[in-house]
N, CA, C and O atoms as CSV, one atom per row, in Angstrom:
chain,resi,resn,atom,element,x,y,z
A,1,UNK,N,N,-33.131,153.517,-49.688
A,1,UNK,CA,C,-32.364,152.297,-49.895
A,1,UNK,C,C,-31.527,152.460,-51.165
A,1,UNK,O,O,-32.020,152.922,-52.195
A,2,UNK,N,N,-30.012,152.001,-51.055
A,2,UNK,CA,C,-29.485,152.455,-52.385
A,2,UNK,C,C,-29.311,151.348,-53.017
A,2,UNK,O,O,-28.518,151.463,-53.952
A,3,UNK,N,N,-29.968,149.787,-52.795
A,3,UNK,CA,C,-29.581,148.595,-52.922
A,3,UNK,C,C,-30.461,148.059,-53.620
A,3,UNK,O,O,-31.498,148.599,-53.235
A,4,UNK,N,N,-30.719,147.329,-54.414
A,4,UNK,CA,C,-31.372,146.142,-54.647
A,4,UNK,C,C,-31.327,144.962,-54.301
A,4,UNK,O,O,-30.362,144.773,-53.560
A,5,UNK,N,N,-32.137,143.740,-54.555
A,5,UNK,CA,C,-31.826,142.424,-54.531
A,5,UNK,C,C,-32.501,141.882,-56.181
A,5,UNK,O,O,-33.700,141.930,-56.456
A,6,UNK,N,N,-31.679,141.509,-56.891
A,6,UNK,CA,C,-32.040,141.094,-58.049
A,6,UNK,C,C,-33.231,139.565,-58.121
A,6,UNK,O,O,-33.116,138.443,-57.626
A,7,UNK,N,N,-34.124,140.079,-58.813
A,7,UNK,CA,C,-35.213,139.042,-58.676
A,7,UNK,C,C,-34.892,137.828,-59.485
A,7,UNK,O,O,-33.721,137.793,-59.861
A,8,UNK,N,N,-35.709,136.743,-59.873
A,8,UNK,CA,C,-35.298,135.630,-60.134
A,8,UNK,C,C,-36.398,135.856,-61.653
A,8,UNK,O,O,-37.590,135.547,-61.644
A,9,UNK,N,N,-35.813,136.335,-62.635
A,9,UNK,CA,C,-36.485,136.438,-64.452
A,9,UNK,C,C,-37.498,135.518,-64.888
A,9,UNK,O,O,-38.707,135.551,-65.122
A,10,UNK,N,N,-36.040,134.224,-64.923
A,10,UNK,CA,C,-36.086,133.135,-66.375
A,10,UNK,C,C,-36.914,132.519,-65.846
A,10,UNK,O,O,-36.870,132.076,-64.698
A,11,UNK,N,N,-38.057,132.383,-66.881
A,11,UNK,CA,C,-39.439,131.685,-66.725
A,11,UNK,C,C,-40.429,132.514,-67.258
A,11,UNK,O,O,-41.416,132.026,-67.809
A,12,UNK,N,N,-40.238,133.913,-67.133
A,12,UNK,CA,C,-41.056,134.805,-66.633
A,12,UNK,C,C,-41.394,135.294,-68.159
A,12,UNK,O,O,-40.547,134.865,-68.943
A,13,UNK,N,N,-42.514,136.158,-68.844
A,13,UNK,CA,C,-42.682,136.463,-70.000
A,13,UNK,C,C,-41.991,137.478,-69.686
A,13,UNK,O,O,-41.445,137.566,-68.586
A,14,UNK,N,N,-41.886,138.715,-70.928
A,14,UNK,CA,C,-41.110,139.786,-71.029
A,14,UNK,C,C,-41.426,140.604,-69.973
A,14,UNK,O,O,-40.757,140.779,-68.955
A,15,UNK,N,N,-42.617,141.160,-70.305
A,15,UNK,CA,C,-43.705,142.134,-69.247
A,15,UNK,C,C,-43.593,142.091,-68.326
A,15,UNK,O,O,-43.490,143.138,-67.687
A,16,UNK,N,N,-43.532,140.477,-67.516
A,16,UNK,CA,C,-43.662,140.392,-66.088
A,16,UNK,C,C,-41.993,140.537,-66.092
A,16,UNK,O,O,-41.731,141.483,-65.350
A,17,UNK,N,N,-40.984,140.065,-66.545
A,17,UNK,CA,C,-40.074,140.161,-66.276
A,17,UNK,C,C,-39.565,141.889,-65.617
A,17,UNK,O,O,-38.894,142.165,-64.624
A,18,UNK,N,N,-40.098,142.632,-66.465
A,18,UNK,CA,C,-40.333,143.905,-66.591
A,18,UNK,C,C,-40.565,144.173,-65.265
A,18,UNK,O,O,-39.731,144.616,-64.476
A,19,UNK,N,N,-42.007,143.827,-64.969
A,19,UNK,CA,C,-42.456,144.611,-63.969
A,19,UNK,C,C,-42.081,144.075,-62.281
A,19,UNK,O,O,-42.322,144.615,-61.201
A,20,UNK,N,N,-41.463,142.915,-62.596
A,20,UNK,CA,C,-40.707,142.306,-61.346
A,20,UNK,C,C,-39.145,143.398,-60.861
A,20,UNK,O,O,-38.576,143.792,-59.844
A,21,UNK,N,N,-39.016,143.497,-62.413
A,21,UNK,CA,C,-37.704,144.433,-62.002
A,21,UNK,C,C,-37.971,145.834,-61.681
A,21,UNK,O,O,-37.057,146.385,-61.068
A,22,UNK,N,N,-38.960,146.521,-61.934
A,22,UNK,CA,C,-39.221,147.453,-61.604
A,22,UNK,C,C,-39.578,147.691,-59.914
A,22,UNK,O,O,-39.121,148.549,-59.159
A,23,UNK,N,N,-40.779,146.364,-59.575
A,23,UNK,CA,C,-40.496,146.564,-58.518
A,23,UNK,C,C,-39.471,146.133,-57.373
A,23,UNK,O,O,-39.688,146.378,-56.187
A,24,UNK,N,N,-38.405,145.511,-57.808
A,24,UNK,CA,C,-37.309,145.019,-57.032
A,24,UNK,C,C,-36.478,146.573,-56.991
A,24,UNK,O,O,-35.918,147.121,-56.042
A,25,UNK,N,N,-36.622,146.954,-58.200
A,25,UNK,CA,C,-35.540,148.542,-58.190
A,25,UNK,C,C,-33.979,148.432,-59.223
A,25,UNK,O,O,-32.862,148.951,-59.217
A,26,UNK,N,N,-34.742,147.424,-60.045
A,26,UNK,CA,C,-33.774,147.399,-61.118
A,26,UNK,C,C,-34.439,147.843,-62.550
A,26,UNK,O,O,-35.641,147.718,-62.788
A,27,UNK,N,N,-33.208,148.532,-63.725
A,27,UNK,CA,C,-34.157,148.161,-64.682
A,27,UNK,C,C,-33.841,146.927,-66.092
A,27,UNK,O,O,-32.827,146.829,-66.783
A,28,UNK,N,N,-34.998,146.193,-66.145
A,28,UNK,CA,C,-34.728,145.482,-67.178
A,28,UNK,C,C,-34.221,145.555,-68.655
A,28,UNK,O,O,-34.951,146.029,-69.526
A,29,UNK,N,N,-32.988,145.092,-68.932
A,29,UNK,CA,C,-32.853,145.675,-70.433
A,29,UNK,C,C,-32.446,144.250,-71.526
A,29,UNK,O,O,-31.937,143.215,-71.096
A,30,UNK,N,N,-32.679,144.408,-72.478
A,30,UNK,CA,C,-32.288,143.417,-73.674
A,30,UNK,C,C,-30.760,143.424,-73.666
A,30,UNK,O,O,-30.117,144.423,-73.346
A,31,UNK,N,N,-30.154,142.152,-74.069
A,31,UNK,CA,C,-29.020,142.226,-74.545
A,31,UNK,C,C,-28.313,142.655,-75.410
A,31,UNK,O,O,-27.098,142.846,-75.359
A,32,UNK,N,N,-29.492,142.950,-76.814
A,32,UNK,CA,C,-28.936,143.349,-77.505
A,32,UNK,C,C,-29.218,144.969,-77.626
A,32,UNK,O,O,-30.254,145.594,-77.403
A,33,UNK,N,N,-28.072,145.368,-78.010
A,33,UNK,CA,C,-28.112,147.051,-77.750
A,33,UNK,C,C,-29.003,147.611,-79.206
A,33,UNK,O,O,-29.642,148.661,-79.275
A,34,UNK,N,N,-28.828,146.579,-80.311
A,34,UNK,CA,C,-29.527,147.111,-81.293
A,34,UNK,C,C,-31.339,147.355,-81.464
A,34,UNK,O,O,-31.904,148.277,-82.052
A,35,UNK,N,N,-31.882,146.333,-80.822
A,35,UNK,CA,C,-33.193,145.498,-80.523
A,35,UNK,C,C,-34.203,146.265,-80.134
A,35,UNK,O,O,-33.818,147.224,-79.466
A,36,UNK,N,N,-35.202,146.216,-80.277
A,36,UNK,CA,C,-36.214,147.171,-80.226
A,36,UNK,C,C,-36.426,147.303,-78.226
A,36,UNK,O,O,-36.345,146.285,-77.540
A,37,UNK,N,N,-36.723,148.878,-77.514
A,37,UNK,CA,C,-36.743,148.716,-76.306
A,37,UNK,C,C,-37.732,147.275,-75.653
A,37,UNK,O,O,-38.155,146.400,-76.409
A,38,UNK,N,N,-37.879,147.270,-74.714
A,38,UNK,CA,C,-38.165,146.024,-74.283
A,38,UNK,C,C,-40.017,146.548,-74.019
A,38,UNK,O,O,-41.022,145.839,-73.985
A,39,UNK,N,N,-39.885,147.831,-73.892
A,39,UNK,CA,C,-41.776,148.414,-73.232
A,39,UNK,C,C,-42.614,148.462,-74.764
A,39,UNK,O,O,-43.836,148.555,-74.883
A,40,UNK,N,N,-41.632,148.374,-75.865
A,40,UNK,CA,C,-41.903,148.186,-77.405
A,40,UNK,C,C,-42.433,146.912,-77.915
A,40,UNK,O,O,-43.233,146.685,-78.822
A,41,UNK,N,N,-41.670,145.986,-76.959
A,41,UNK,CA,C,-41.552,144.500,-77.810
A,41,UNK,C,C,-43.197,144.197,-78.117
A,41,UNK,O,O,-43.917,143.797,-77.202
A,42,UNK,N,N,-43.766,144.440,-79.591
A,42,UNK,CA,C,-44.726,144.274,-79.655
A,42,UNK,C,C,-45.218,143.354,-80.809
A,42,UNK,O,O,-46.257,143.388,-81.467
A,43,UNK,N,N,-43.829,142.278,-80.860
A,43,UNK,CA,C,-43.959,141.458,-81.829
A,43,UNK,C,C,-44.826,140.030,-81.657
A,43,UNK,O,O,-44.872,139.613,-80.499
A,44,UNK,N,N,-45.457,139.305,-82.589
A,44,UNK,CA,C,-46.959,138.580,-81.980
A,44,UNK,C,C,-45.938,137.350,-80.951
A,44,UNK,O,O,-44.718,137.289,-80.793
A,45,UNK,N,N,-46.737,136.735,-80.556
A,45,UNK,CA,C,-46.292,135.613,-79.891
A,45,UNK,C,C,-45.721,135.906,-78.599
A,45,UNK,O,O,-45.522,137.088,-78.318
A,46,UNK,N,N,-45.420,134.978,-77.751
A,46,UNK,CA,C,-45.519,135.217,-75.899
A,46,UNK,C,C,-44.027,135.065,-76.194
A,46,UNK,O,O,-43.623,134.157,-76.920
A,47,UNK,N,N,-43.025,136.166,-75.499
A,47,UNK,CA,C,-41.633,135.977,-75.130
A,47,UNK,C,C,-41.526,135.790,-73.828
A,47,UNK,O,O,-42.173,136.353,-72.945
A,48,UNK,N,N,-40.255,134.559,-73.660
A,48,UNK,CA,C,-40.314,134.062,-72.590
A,48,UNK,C,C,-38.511,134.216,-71.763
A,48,UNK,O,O,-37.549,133.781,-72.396
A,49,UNK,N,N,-38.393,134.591,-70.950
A,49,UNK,CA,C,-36.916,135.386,-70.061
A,49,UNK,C,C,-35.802,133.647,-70.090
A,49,UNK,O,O,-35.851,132.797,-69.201
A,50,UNK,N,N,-35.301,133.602,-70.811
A,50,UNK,CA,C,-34.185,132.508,-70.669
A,50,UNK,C,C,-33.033,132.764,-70.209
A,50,UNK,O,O,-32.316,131.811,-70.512
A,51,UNK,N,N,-32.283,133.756,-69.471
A,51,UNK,CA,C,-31.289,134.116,-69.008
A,51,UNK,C,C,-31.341,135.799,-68.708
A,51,UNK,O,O,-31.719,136.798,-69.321
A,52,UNK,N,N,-30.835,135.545,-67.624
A,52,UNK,CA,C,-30.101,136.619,-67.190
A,52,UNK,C,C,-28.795,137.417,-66.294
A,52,UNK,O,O,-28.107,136.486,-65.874
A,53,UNK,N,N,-28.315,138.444,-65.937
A,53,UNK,CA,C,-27.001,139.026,-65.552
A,53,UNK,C,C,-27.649,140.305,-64.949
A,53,UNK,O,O,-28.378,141.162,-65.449
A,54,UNK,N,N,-27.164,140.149,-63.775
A,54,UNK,CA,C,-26.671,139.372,-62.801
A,54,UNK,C,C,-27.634,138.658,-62.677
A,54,UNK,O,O,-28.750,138.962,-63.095
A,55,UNK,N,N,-27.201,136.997,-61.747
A,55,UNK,CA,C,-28.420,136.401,-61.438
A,55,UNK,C,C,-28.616,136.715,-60.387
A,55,UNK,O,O,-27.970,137.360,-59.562
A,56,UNK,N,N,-30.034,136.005,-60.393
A,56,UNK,CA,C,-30.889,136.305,-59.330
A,56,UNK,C,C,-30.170,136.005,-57.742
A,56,UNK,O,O,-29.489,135.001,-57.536
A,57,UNK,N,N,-30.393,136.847,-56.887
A,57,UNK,CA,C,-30.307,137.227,-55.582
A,57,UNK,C,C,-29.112,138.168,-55.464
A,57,UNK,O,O,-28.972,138.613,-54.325
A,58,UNK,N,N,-28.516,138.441,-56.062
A,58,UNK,CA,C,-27.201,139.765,-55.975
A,58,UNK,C,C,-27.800,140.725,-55.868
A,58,UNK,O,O,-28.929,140.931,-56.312
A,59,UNK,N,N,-26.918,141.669,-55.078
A,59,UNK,CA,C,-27.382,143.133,-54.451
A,59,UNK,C,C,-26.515,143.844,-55.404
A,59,UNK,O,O,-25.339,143.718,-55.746
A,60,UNK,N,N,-27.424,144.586,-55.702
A,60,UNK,CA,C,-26.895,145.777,-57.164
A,60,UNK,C,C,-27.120,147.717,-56.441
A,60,UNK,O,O,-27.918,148.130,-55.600
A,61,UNK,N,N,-26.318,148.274,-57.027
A,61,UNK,CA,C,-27.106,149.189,-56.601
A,61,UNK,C,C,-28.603,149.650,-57.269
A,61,UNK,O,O,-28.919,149.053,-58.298
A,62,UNK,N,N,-29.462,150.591,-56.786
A,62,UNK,CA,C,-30.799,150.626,-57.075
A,62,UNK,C,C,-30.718,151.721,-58.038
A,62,UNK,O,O,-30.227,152.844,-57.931
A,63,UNK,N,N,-31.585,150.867,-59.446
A,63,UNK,CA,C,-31.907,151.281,-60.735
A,63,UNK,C,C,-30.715,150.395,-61.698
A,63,UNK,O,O,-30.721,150.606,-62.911
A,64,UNK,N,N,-29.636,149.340,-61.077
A,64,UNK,CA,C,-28.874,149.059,-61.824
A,64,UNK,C,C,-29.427,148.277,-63.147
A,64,UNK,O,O,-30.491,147.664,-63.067
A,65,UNK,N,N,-28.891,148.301,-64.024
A,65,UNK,CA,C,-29.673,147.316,-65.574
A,65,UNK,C,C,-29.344,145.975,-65.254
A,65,UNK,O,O,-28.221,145.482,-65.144
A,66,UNK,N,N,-30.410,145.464,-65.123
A,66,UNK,CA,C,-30.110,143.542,-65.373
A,66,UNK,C,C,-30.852,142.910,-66.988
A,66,UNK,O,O,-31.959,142.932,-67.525
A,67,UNK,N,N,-29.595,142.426,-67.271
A,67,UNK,CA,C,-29.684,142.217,-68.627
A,67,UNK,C,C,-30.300,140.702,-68.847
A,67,UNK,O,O,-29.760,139.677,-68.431
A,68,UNK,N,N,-31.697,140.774,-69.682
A,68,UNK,CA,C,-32.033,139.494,-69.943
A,68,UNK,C,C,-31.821,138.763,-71.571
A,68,UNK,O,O,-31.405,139.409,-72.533
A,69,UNK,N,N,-32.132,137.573,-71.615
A,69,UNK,CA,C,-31.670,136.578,-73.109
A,69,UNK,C,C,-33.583,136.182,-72.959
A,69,UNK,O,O,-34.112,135.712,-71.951
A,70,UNK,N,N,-34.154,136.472,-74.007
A,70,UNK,CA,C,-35.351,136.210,-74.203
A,70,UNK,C,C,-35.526,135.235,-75.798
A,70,UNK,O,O,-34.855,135.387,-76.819
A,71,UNK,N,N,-36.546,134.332,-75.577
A,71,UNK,CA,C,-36.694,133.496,-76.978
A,71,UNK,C,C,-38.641,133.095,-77.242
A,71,UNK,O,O,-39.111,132.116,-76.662
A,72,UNK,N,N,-39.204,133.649,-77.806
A,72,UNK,CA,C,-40.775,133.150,-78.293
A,72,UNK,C,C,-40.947,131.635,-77.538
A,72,UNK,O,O,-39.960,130.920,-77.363
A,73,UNK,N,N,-42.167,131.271,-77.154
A,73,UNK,CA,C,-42.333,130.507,-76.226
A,73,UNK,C,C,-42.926,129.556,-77.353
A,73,UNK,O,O,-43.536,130.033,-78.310
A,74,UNK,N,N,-42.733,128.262,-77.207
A,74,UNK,CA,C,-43.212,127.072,-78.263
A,74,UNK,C,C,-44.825,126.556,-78.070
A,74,UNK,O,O,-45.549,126.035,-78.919
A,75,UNK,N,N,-45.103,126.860,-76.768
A,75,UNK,CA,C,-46.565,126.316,-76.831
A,75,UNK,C,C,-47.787,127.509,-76.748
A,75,UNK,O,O,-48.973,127.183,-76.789
């Protein structure tokens, strides 16, 4: 299959965000290009997926980067 279908993120903590995209056949990346990798993020507190590109249900090709906006979760 050379396709994906982009999964649905925002909601999702980092990790799972992660591993949703992995198994859809995309890979997940931070927006910011400077930012520590995302399999790194090992800073305390639960990060939570507030946006992402492309959204969810677009067909990408397979392994394309879908870029997420992540922010520490308040509760």
């Amino acid at each position: 299959m050379t396709h994906a279908e982009v999964p649905h993120l925002v909601g999702l903590t980092v990790p799972r965000a992660r591993e949703a995209g992995h198994a859809a056949g995309v890979v997940v990346t931070s927006r910011d290009p400077d930012g520590p990798p995302l399999g790194a993020l090992t800073w305390p507190g639960t990060w939570i997926v507030t946006g992402q590109d492309p959204a969810a249900g677009r067909r990408v090709r397979r392994g394309a980067p879908v870029v997420i906006d992540f922010e520490e979760s308040q509760t």
